[in-house]
N, C-alpha and C positions, 0 to 999 in steps of 0.2 A: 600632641593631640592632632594637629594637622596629618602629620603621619600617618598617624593610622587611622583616622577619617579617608585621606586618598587611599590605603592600602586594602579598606575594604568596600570602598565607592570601586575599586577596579577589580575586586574578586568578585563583585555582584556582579559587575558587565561581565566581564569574564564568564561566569555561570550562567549567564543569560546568552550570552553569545552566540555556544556552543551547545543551548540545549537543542537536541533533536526530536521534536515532535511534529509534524506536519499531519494537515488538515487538508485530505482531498475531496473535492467535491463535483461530485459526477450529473453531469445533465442529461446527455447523452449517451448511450453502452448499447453493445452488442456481446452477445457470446460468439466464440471462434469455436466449433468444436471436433473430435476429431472420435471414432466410434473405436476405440482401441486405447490404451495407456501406452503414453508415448512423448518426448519433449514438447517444452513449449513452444522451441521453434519449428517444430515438426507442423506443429497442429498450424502455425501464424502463416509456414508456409506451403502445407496441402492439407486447409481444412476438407471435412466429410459436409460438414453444414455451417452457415453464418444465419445468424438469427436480423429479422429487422432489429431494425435500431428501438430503444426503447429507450424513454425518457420519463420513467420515474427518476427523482433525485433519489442517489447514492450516498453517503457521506463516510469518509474511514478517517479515522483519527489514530496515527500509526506514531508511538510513542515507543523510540527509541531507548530513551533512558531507562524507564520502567519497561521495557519488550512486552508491550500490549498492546492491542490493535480492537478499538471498539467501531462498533458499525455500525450504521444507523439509515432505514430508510423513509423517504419522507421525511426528513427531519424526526423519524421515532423510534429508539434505541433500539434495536432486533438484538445484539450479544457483541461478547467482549472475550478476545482468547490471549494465550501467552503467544509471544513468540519468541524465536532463537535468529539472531541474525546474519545470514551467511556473508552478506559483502554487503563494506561501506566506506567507500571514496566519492571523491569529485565527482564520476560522473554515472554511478547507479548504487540503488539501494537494493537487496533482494533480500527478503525477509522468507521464514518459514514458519507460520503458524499452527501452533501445536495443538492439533486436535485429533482425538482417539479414534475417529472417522473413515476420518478424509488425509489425504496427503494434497496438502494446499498451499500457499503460497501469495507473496505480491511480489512485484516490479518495479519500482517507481524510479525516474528517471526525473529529477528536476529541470535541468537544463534544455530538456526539448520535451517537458508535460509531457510524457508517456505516464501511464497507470494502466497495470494490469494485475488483475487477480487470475489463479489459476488454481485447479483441484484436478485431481484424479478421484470417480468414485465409479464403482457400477462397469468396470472396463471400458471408461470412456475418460477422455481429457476434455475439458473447457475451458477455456479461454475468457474471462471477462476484461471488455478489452474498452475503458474511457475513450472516448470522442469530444466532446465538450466537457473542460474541466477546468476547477482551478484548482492549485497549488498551493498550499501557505505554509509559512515555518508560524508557528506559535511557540 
């Protein structure tokens, strides 16, 4: 009985361990934007326009396991899309979020708080790009 009390006291850690969902939350943002479809590093490094900084809170709640990305501003639910995930190691996340729109995307970078959102619409790229933020695995 002990056995498998430990055997499944460490498959719960285990599955909690390793889930991937974090909780970004943005204070501070700007747009980077660039008047053409073009990369993201393109636009980060010869934007067309930076917007002031703007400090509505942001919140994304970007849920690896289930590849959903709910958004919320003001703390008030604005939508919720799938996503497909292009890369996931140690030191970056980059997701692609599947909307029939837009060709869009996030960044996120745990280890040095980077959060970016990005879209291509209208023949322009933009950049949403955290300044004040925090990070959490949940």
């Amino acid at each position: 009985m002990k056995n498998l009390f430990v055997s499944f006291f460490l498959s719960v850690v285990s599955f909690v361990s390793f889930t991937q969902t974090f909780v970004i939350e943005g204070f501070e943002h700007q747009e980077i934007i660039s008047f053409k479809n073009t990369t993201v590093d393109s636009v980060l490094m010869n934007p067309d326009l930076v917007t002031d900084v703007n400090t509505t809170k942001l919140t994304f709640v970007v849920d690896l396991d289930n590849k959903t990305c709910r958004c919320y501003v003001s703390d008030e639910y604005l939508s919720s899309c799938p996503l497909t995930i292009v890369q996931n190691d140690d030191k970056i996340i980059i997701v692609k979020l599947i909307d029939n729109d837009n060709d869009c995307g996030i960044i996120l970078c745990e280890n040095n708080k980077t959060f970016l959102t990005y879209w291509n619409q209208d023949g322009m790229t933009t950049i949403r790009k955290m300044i004040k933020l925090n990070i959490s695995k949940s």
